[in-house]
Structures are given as C-alpha cells and as structure tokens.
N, C-alpha and C positions, 0 to 999 in steps of 0.2 A: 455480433449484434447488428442487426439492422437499421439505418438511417430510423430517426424520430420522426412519424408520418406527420402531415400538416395537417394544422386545425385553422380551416380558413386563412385569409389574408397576415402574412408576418413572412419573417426572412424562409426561406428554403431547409427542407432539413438537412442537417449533423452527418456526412460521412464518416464516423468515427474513428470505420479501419483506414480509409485514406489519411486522417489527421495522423494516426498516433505512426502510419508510414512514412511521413513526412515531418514528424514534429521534430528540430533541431534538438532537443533531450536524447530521443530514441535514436537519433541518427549517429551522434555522440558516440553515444554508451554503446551502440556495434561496433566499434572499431575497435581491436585488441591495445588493451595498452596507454586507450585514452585516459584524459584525468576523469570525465562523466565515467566511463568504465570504472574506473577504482576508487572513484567517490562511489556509487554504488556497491562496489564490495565492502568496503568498511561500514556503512549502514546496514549492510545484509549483516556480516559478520559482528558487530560491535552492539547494534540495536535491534535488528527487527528481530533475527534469529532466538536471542536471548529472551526478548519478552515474551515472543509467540511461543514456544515452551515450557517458558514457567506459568503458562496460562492449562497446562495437560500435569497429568499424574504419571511421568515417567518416558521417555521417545519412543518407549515400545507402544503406548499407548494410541500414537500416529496412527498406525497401521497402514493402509493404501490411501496415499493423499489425491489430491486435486487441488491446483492450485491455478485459479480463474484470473485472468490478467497477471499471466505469469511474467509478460515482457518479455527481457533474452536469458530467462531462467536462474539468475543469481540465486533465487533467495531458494527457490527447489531444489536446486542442488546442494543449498549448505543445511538441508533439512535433514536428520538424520535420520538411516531407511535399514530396518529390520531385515534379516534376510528373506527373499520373497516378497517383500512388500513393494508397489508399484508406486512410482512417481511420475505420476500427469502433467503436463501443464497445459494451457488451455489459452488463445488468445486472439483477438480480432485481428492483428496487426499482421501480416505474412510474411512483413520486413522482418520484426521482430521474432517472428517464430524461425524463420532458417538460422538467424544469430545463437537462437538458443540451441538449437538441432547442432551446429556448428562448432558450440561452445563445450555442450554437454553431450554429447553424441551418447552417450550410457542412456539418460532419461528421454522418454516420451513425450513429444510436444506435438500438439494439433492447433490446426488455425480453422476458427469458425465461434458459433457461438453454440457454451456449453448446458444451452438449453438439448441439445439434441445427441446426448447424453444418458446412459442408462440410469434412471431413480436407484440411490441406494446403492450405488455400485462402487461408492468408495468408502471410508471409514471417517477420514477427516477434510473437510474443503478449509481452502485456506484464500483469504483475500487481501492482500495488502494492500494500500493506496489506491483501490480501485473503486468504491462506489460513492466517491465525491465528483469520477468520472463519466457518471453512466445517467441518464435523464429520469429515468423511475428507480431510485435507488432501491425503496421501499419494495417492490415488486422483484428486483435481481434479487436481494438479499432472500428472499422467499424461496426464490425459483431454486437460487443454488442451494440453499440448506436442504433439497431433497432428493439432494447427488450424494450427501454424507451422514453419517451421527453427530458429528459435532463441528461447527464451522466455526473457526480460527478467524477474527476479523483485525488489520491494524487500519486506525483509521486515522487521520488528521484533525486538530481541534483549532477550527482558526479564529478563534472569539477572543485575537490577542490586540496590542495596538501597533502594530506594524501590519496587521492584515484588513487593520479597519475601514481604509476607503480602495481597498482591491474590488476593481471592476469583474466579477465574476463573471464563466460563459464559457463557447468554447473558444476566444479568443484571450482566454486567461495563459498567460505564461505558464501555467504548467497545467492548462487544459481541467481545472477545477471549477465544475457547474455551479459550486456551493460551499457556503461556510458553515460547519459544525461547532455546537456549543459539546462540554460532556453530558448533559440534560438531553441534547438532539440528537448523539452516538448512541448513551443507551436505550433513549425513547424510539431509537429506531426500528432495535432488536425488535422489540415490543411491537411495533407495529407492522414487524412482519412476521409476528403469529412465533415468533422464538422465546425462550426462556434464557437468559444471560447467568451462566452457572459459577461465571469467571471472571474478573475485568481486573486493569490499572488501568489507569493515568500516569504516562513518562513524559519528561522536555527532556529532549535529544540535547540542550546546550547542558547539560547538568553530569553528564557521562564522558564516557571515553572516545566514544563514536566521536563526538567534535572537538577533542583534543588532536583525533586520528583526521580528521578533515582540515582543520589547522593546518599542520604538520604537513599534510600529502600539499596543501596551495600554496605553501612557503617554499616548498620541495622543486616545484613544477613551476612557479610566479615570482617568489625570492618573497615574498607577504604572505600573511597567515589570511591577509584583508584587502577587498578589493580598494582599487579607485586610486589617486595622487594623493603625497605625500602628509598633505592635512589630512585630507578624507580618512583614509588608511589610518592616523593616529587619533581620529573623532572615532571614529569603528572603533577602534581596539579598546579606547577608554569607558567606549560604553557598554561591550561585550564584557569588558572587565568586574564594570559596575555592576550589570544586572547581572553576573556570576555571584557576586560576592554579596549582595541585595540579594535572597530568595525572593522573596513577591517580588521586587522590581523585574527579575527574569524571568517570572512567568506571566506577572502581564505582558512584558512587550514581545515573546518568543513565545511560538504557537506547540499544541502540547502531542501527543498523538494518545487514543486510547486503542489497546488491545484489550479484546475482548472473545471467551468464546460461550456459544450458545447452541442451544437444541432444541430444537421441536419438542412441545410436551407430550409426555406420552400419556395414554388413554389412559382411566380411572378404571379401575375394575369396578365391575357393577355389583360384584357379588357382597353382602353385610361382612 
C-alpha cells in the first residue's frame, strides 16, 4: 500500500510499510521463540483460527486462500489446506514477509500491495486485524473482496471502557487509525457493496486463548499480570471481576467481530 497522498496543509503522509518494519510488535514476534511470538500463536491457535472457520460450511470449503496483511504468516499456516489448494499471504511489510518465508518456507508470501493481483483468482480472502489499519478502510474492503468468493474478516470492537480516551492514529501503540462499534463492523461490509452471509461477536477474555496467555506471562515474568506487587493484584481482582460479572467484562474488554461476506450476485432478468 502506498503512503496516504496529502490534502493540502497537515502532517506528511503514512509510510505504512516502513512503520509496520519497524513497529516494536513486529519486530518482537520475528524472533523465534519470543514471548510476542507465542502470544501470537496461541491467539492464531486458540481464537482467530476457531472462529474464522466456523464462519464457512466445512475447511474444504476454503479452497485457495489469500490472506492480506498476513504479517509473519501464523494464522496462514494454521489454516487448513485441501490437497492442491494454494496459500498466499500478501503483505506491505518486507521485514515481515522474509519472517514468514523463513518461518513457513511450504506457503507463499509476496510483499507489495494486493491490489496488483489477479480478480477472482482465489476462493477465499481472509483479513485479520487489518483494516482498522489501513486509512480507506471502506475502499480495501472492496478492492480485496474481488480477489475471492467469500472474504473472511476478524476485526476488533473497541467501543469498550478501557479504549475509551485512546488517542487513535498512526502513532497508536498498535497502529490502529480507528475505533469500531459492532453497528460500524457490519455497516462496513455494507458499505463496500458486500453482503455479510455470516458473523459473531467473541471477547477473547471469555475463552481459552486468555487462559493460554495468562499461563505463557506467568511462564516467561513469574505473573499472569503486569506491573508491582499492588498493581498486579488490582489487575488480577478486576480481570477476575469482569470474568465472573458478564456485562462487567464486556464493557470494559473490547470484543472482536468475525465476519464473512460476498459480493451480491446479479438477479437474473429473466420472469
């Protein structure tokens, strides 16, 4: 993807691929063995994988993916792949793309942007955590839905009270231009010309993923919880809380929706 061109007078545009080469997250999660490393595998493995499937009728149904802001390829590879079926991944970053090449040497990974990409040439596009980071969200989602038949979306809902005075942009700690309501996820789809055939709503503190994330920071830090010895037992008491409170946990923990959609197909003219 290309810097965001300027509209008159304001800051410089968005190197995206130089950020997402240098952002401390990505830098992390390349190194074999790190804890970003294997906190990312336990979210591939424990949440994204799980829901982005039970969003299709069966893994044969897959067929040849594309998968756009692959990163260094976790969640691709724990995708399940038909014999003959091809896995893409696709990504601005070139840090990120030799990690994945590195990591998965089996699957295919390209660094560029997957506008220049053959229409139609895959079965299913898959997007995780990516167009909260992209400046025309509304426009990607378009563009890529007519790389595939059905596009797989997880996306982040941050309309909770711990995200509510985060200064948005691309100087957001995890490089998110925007906050999503579920109202603003599926009015997305919507508004780039898709039909949403599929969807949940999940909070990742409700599952096994953050039991597994717990466990790995206690493993690696000797605490499940960051910070000194109060802090760490203020954390704990109110992760506890909003566990055992429903609403209390989904207000103040932000939710993700998966979702998948398709271009509508034409109306036969014929009575």
């Amino acid at each position: 993807m290309k810097p965001a061109p300027r509209e008159g007078p304001g800051p410089p545009p968005v190197d995206f691929a130089t950020l997402y080469n240098e952002h401390p997250d990505y830098v992390a999660r390349r190194q074999a063995g790190s804890f970003e490393q294997l906190q990312v595998d336990i979210e591939v493995g424990l949440f994204k994988r799980p829901h982005l499937l039970a969003l299709v009728k069966g893994t044969e149904a897959l067929g040849d993916v594309l998968e756009i802001g692959c990163a260094t390829g976790e969640l691709l590879a724990a995708l399940p792949r038909a014999a003959g079926a091809r896995r893409v991944g696709v990504d601005i970053s070139a840090a990120n793309v030799r990690a994945a090449q590195a990591r998965f040497p089996a699957l295919e990974f390209i660094c560029g942007d997957f506008r220049s990409l053959q229409p139609g040439a895959f079965h299913t596009v898959v997007m995780s955590d990516v167009l909260e980071h992209v400046p025309d969200d509304v426009a990607f989602l378009r563009d890529a839905s007519a790389l595939g038949q059905t596009v797989l979306v997880n996306l982040p809902l941050e309309d909770n009270w711990l995200n509510r005075n985060r200064p948005y942009g691309p100087d957001d700690v995890s490089g998110h231009l925007r906050r999503y309501s579920l109202q603003d996820g599926l009015a997305l789809a919507q508004r780039a010309g898709l039909e949403v055939v599929n969807w949940q709503r999940v909070w990742i503190h409700e599952g096994p993923a953050e039991v597994a994330r717990r466990q790995l920071r206690s493993d690696r830090f000797g605490s499940a919880f960051n910070g000194g010895t109060v802090a760490r037992t203020l954390r704990q008491l109110a992760f506890g809380a909003a566990c055992a409170i429903q609403p209390l946990g989904r207000r103040l923990f932000a939710s993700n929706l998966f979702f998948a959609a398709r271009r509508p197909q034409p109306q036969d003219p014929r009575p």
